[in-house]
VEXKEPA-475080 format. One record per residue (C-alpha): residue in three letters; chain; x, y, z. Coordinates in pm, whole numbers, plus 50000, padded with zeros to 5 digits. Layout:
N
+-----+-------+-------+-------+-------+
| res | chain |    px |    py |    pz |
+-----+-------+-------+-------+-------+
| ALA |     A |     X |     Y |     Z |
...
+-----+-------+-------+-------+-------+
//
This chain:
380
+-----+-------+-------+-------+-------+
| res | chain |    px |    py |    pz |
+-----+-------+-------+-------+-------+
| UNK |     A | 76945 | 24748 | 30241 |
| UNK |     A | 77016 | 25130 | 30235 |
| UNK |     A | 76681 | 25315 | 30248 |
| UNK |     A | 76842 | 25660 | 30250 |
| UNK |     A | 76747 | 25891 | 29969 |
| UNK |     A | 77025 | 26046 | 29739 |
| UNK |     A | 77021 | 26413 | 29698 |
| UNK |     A | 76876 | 26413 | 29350 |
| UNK |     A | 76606 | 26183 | 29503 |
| UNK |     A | 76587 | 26466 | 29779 |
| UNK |     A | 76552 | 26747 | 29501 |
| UNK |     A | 76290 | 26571 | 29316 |
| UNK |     A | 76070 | 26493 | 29629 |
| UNK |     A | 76077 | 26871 | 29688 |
| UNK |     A | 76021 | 26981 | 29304 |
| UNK |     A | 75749 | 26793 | 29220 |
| UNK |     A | 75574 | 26829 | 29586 |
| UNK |     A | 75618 | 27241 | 29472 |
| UNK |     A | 75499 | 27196 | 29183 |
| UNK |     A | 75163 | 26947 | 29326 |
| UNK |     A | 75146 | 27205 | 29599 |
| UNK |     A | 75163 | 27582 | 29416 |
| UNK |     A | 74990 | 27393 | 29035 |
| UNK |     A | 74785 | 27079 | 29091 |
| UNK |     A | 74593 | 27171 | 29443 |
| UNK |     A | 74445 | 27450 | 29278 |
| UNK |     A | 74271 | 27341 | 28998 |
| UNK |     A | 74232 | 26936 | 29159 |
| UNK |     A | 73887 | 26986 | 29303 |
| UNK |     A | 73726 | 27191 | 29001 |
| UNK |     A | 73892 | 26932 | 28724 |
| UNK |     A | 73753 | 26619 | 28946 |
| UNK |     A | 73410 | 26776 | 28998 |
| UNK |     A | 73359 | 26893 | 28629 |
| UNK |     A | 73564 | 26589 | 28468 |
| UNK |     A | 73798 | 26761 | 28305 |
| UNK |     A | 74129 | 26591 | 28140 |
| UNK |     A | 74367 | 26869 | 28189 |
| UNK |     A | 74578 | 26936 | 27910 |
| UNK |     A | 74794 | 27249 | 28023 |
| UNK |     A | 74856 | 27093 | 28331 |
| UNK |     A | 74981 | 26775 | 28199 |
| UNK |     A | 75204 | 26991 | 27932 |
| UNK |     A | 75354 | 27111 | 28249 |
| UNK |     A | 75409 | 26779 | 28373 |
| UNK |     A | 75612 | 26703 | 28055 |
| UNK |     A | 75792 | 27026 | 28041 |
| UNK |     A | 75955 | 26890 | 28403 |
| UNK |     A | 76030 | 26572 | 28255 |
| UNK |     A | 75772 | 26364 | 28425 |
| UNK |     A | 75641 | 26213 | 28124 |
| UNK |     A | 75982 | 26014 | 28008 |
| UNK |     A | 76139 | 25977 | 28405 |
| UNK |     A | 76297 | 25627 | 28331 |
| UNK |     A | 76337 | 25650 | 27984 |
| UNK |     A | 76709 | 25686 | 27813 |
| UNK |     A | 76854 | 26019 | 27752 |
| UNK |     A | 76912 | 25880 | 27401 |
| UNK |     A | 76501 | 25928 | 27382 |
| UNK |     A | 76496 | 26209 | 27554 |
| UNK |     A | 76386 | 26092 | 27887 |
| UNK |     A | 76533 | 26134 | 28215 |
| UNK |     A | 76723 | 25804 | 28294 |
| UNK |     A | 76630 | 25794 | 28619 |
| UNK |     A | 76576 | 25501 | 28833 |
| UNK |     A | 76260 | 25322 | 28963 |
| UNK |     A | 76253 | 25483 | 29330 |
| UNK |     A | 76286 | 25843 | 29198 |
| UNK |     A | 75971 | 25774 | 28964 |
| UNK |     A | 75795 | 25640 | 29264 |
| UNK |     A | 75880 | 25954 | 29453 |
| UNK |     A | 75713 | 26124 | 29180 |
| UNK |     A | 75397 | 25940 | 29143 |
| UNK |     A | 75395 | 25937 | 29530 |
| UNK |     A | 75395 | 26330 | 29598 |
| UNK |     A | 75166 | 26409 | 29321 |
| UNK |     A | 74901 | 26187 | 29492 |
| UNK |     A | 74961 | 26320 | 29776 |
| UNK |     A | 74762 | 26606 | 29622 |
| UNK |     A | 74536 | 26471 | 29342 |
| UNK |     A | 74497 | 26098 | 29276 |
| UNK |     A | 74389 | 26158 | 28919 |
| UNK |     A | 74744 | 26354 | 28837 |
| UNK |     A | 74869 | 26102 | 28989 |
| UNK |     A | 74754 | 25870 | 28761 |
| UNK |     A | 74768 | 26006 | 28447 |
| UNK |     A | 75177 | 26015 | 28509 |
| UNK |     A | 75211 | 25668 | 28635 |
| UNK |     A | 75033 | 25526 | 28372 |
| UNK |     A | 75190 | 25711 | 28110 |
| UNK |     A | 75525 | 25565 | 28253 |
| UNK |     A | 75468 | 25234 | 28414 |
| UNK |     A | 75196 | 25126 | 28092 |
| UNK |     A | 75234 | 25344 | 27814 |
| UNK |     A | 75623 | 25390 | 27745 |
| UNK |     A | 75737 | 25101 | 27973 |
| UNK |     A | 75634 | 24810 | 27724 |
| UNK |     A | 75781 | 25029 | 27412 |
| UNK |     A | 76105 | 25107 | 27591 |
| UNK |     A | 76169 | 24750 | 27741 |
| UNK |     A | 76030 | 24555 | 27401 |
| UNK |     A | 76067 | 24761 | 27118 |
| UNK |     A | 76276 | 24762 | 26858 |
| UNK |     A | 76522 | 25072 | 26755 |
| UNK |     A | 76320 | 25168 | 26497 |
| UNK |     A | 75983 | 25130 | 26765 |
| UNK |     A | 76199 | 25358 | 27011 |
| UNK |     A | 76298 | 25600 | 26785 |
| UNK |     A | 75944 | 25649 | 26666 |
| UNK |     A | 75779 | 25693 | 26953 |
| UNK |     A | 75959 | 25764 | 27265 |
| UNK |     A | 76111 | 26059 | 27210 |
| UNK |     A | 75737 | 26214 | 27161 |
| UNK |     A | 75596 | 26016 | 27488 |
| UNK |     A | 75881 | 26214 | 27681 |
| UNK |     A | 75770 | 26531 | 27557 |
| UNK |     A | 75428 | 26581 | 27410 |
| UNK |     A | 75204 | 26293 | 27397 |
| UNK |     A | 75063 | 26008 | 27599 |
| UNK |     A | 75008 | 25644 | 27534 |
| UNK |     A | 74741 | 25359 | 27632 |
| UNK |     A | 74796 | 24989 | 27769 |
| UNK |     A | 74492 | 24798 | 27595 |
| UNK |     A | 74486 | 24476 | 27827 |
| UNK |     A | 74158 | 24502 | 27986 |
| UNK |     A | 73820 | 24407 | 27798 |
| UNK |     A | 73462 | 24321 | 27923 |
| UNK |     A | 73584 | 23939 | 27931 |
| UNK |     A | 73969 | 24043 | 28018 |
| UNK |     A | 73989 | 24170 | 28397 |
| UNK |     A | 74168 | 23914 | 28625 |
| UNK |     A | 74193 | 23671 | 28400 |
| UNK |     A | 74445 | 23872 | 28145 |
| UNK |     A | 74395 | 23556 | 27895 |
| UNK |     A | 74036 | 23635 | 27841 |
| UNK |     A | 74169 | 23839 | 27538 |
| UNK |     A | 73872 | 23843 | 27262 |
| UNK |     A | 74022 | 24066 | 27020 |
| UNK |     A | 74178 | 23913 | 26774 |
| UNK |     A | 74469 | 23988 | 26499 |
| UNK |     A | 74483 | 23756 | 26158 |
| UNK |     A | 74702 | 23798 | 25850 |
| UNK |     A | 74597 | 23871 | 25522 |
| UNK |     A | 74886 | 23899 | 25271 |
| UNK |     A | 75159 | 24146 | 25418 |
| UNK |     A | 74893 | 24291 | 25664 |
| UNK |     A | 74747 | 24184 | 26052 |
| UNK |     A | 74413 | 24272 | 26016 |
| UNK |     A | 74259 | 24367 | 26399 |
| UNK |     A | 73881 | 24348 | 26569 |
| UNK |     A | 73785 | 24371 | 26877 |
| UNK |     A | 73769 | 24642 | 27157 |
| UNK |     A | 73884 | 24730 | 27468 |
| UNK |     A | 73766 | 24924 | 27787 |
| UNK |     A | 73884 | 25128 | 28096 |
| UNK |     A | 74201 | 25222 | 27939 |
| UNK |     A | 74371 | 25516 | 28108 |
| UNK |     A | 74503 | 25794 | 27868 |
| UNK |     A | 74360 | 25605 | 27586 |
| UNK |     A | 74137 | 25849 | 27472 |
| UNK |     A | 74266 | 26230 | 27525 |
| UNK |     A | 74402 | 26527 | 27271 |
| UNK |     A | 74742 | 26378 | 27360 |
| UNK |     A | 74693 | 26055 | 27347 |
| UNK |     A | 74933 | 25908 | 27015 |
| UNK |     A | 74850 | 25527 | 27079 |
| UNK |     A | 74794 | 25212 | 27270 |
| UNK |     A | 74949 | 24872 | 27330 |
| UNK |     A | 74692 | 24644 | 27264 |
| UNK |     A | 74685 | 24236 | 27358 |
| UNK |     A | 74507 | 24011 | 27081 |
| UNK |     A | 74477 | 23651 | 27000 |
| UNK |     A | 74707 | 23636 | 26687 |
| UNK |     A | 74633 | 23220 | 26646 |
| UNK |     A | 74661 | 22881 | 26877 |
| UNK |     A | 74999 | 22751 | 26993 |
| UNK |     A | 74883 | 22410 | 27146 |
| UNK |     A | 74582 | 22414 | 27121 |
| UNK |     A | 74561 | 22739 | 27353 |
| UNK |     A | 74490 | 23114 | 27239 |
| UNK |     A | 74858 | 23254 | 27070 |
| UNK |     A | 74858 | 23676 | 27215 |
| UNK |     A | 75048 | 23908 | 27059 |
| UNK |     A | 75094 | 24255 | 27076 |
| UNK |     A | 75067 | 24535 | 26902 |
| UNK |     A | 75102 | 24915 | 26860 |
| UNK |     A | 74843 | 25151 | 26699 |
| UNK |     A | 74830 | 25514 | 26662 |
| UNK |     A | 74547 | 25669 | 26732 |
| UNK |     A | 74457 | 25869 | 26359 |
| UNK |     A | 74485 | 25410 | 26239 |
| UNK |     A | 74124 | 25403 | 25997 |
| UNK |     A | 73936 | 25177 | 26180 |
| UNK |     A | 74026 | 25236 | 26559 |
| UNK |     A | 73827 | 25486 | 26765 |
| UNK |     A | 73857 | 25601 | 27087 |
| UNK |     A | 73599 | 25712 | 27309 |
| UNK |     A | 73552 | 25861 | 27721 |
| UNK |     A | 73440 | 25659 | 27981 |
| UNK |     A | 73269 | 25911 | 28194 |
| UNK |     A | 73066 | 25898 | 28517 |
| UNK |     A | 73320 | 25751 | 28725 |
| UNK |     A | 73336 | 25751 | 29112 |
| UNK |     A | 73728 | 25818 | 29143 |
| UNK |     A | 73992 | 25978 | 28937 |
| UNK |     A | 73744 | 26198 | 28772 |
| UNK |     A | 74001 | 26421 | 28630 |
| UNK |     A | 74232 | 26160 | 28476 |
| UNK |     A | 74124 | 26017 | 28121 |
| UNK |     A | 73978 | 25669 | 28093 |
| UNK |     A | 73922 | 25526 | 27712 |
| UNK |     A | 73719 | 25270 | 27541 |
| UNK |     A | 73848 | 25160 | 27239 |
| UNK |     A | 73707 | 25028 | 26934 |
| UNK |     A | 73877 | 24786 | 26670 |
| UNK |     A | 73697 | 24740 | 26312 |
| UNK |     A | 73957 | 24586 | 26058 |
| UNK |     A | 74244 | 24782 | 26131 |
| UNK |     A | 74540 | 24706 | 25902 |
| UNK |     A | 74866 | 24696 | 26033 |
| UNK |     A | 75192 | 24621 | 25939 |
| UNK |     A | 75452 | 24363 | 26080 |
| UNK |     A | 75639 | 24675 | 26230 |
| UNK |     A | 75371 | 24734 | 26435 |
| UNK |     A | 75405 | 24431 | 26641 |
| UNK |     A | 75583 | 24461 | 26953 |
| UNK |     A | 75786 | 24175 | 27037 |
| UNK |     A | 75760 | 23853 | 26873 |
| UNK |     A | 75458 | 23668 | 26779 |
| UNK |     A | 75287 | 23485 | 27054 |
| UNK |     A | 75480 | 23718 | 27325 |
| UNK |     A | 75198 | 23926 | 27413 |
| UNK |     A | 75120 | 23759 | 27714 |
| UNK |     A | 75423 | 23782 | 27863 |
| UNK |     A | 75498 | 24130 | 27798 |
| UNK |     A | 75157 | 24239 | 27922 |
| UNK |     A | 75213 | 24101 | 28268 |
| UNK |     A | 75575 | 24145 | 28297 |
| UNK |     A | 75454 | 24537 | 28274 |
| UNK |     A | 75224 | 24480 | 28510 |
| UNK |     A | 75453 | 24401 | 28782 |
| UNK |     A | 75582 | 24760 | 28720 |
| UNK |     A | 75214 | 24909 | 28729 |
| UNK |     A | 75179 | 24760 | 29070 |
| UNK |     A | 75423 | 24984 | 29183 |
| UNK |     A | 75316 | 25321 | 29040 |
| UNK |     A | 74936 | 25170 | 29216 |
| UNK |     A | 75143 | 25117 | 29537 |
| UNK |     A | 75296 | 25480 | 29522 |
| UNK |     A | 74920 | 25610 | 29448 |
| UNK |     A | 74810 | 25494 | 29761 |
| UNK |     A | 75062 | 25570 | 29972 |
| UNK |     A | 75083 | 25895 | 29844 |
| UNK |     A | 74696 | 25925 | 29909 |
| UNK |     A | 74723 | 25802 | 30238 |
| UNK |     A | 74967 | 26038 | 30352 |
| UNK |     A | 74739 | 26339 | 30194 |
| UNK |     A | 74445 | 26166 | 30408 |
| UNK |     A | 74642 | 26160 | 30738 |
| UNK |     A | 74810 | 26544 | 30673 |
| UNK |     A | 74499 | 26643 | 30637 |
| UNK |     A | 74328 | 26485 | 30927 |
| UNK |     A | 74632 | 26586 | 31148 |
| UNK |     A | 74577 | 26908 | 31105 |
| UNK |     A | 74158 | 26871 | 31112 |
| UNK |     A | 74246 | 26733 | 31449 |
| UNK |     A | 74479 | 27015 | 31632 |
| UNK |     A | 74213 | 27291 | 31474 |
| UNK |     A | 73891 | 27158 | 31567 |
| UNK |     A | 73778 | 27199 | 31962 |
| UNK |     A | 73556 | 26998 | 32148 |
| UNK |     A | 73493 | 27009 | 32545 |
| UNK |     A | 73758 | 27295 | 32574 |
| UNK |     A | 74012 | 27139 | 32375 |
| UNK |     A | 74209 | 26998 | 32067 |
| UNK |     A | 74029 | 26682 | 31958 |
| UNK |     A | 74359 | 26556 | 31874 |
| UNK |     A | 74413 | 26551 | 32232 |
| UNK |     A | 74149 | 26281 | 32305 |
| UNK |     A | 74258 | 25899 | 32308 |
| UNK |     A | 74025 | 25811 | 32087 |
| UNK |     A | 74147 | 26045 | 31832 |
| UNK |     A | 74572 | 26058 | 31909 |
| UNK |     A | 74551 | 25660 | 31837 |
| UNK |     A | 74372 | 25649 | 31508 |
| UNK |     A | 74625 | 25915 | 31411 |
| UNK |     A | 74918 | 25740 | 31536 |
| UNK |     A | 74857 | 25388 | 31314 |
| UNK |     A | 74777 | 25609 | 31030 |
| UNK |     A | 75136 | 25742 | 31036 |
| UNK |     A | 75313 | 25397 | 31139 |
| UNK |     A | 75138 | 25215 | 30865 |
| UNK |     A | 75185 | 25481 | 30626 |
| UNK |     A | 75538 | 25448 | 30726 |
| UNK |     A | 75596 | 25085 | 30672 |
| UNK |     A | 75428 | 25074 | 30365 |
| UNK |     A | 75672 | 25292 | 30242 |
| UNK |     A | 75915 | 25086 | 30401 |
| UNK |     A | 75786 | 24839 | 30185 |
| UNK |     A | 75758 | 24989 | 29857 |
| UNK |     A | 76053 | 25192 | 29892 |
| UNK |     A | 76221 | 24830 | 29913 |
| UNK |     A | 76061 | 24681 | 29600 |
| UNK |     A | 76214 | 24948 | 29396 |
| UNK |     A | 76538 | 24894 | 29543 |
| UNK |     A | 76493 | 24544 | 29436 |
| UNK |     A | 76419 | 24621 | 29080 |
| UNK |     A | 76689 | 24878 | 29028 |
| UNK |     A | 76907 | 24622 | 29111 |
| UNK |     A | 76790 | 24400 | 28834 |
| UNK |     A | 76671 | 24135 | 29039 |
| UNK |     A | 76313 | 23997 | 29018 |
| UNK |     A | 76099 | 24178 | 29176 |
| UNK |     A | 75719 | 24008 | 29138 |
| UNK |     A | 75634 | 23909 | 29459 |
| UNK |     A | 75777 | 24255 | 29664 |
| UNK |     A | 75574 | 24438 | 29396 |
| UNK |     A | 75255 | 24234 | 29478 |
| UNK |     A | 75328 | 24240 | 29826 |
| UNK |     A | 75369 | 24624 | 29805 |
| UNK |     A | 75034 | 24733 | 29589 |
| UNK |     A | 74822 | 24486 | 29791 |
| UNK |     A | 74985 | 24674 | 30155 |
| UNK |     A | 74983 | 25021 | 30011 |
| UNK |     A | 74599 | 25002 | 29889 |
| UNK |     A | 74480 | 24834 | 30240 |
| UNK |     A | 74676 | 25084 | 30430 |
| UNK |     A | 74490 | 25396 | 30157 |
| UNK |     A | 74185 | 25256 | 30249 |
| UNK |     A | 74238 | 25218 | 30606 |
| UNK |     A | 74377 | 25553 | 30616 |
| UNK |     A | 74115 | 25785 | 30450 |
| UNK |     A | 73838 | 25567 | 30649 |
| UNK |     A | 74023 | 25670 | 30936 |
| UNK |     A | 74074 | 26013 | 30810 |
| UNK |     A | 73694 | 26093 | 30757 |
| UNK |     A | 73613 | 25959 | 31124 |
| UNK |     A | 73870 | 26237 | 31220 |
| UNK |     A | 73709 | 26504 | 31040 |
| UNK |     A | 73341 | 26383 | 31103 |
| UNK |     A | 73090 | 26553 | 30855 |
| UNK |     A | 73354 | 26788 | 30735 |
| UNK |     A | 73510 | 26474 | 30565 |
| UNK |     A | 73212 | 26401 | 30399 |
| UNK |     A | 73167 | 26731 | 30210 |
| UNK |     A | 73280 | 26812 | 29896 |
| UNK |     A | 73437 | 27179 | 30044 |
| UNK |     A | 73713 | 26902 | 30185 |
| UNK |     A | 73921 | 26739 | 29987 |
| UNK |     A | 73938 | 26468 | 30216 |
| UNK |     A | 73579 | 26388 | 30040 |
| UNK |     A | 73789 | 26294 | 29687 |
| UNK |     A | 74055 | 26107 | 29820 |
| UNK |     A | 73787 | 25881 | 30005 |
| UNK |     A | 73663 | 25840 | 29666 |
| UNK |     A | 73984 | 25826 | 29483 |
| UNK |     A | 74127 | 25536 | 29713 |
| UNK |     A | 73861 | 25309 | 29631 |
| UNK |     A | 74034 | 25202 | 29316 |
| UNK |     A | 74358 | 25137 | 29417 |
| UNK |     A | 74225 | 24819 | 29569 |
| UNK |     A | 74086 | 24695 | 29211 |
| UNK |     A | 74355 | 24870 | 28900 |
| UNK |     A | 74666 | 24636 | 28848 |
| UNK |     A | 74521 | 24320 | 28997 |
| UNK |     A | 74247 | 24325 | 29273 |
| UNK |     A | 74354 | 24207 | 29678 |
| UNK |     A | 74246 | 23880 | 29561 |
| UNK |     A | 74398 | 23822 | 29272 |
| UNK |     A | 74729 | 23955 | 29442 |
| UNK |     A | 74684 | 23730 | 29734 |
| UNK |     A | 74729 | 23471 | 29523 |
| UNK |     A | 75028 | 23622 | 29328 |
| UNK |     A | 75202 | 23624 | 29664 |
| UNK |     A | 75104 | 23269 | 29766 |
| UNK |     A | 75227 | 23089 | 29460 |
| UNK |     A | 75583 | 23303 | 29531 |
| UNK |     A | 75592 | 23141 | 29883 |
| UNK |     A | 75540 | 22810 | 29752 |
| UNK |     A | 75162 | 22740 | 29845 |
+-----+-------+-------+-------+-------+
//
């Protein structure tokens, strides 16, 4: 498989790790510490095309492919893991299921605005709805030409912001079988009856938006349901498999910010006459940061590879979110034994990415649950 990068991939490594560089370091540690959702900056983002970077030109995206999304994702969390996210949700949650299941009309409507100007929400997740995606309470019945919803939904990212237009939302529609029928659907955010509120507090990502939402009797019409009736499930988890690659390109990204940063911690700081990055101890912590940073982007790079090709691509995506996270973790750990108390304080931005990694081992299926993705691909 050819690993090498094409020169637009080359281009848009270097634009968007300018723009993370000169735009989003700036302002990353004041929007984390203060919890801000930053709307300028994200404008920005969508002025470069970030918003719509594997949607059709036809919908005024930028019809580019998989890998050059993950380059994306990947350099911006380099930098700040809540930018990060707010972009690779958008993407991988909120426009993928729209662009890949919706109808003309569904496309027309909305993608052309998710390119440019607004974000959109992926309601999967509720209190009883982690893991186990089929724990769906919400529910969706028909009364006359109308799908009336309840229900709610919680720790949905970009659900809840001045940009936000909508959400995806799962929701028992019936039985089939005598098992729950899920179907989705999509509602804008102004629908009477659905509200939208911050979920503050958090530990990581401070600075990206997380929503819960709120469903009392919202009426919909049949053109609001995406895909056919009793699909829901499928197309929930089939985006999914894409979301574990924008989580894989977090953490790598993160983990290369981590080791940059302790790199350089390590050739500046002194100790008994000399560069700590001269000590054993030190040199070979640094060196399996940067070969398992390496082969995790062996690894990732290759999954997207995979699904440009337009061959399945579950288990490499597992395989690649489940590496990527350990290897974050491993990395900042690592990172902040480097630095010492330096790594610990909130002057050093090593301090958020500690924080910021911590996720990456839980959003888009947990280690566990992706273990056992990858052992029912091999056959066990």
């Amino acid at each position: 498989m050819n690993f090498d990068l094409t020169k637009e991939q080359i281009n848009l490594r270097e634009k968007v790790r300018n723009f993370a560089e000169l735009v989003v370091k700036p302002v990353a540690a004041y929007n984390d510490e203060n919890e801000i959702f930053d709307v300028e900056l994200t404008k920005k983002m969508a002025d470069m095309g970030l918003l719509g970077i594997c949607v059709p030109k036809e919908y005024g995206g930028q019809e580019l492919d998989t890998l050059s999304y993950i380059i994306a994702v990947e350099e911006l969390a380099r930098v700040d893991g809540s930018t990060a996210a707010t972009i690779a949700a958008d993407n991988s949650l909120g426009i993928s299921p729209i662009k890949e299941y919706g109808t003309k009309e569904q496309k027309e409507k909305y993608l052309p605005r998710l390119c440019k100007t607004h974000l959109w929400g992926f309601g999967l997740t509720e209190e009883t709805a982690g893991c186990d995606s089929r724990g769906t309470k919400s529910t969706a019945y028909k009364a006359d030409d109308k799908w009336i919803i309840n229900g709610s939904k919680l720790f949905i990212t970009n659900s809840a912001t001045p940009m936000t237009l909508g959400c995806t939302v799962q929701v028992i529609s019936g039985e089939k079988d005598g098992k729950p029928e899920f179907t989705t659907f999509l509602i804008e955010n102004d629908t009477p009856g659905f509200s939208q509120s911050p979920m503050n507090r958090k530990m990581m990502w401070r600075a990206s938006n997380t929503g819960r939402l709120i469903f009392e009797n919202v009426q919909l019409s049949q053109e609001n349901m995406l895909g056919a009736r009793g699909q829901g499930s499928h197309i929930m988890l089939a985006t999914l498999d894409g979301g574990r690659l924008s989580i894989a390109a977090m953490a790598l990204g993160c983990a290369q910010g981590a080791y940059e940063m302790a790199l350089a911690y390590s050739k500046e700081r002194e100790q008994f006459g000399k560069p700590i990055s001269k000590f054993q101890a030190v040199s070979f912590k640094l060196a399996d940061m940067a070969m398992k940073i390496e082969a995790a982007r062996c690894l990732l790079y290759k999954a997207c590879r995979i699904k440009d090709m337009g061959m399945p691509f579950g288990k490499e995506a597992a395989m690649a979110k489940l590496y990527c996270s350990e290897v974050a973790a491993e990395v900042c750990d690592n990172a902040v034994q480097v630095m010492g108390g330096h790594g610990l304080l909130k002057d050093f931005d090593m301090e958020r990415f500690y924080r910021d990694q911590r996720i990456l081992q839980i959003g888009e299926g947990t280690s566990e649950i992706l273990r056992l993705v990858i052992s029912r691909y091999i056959g066990c």
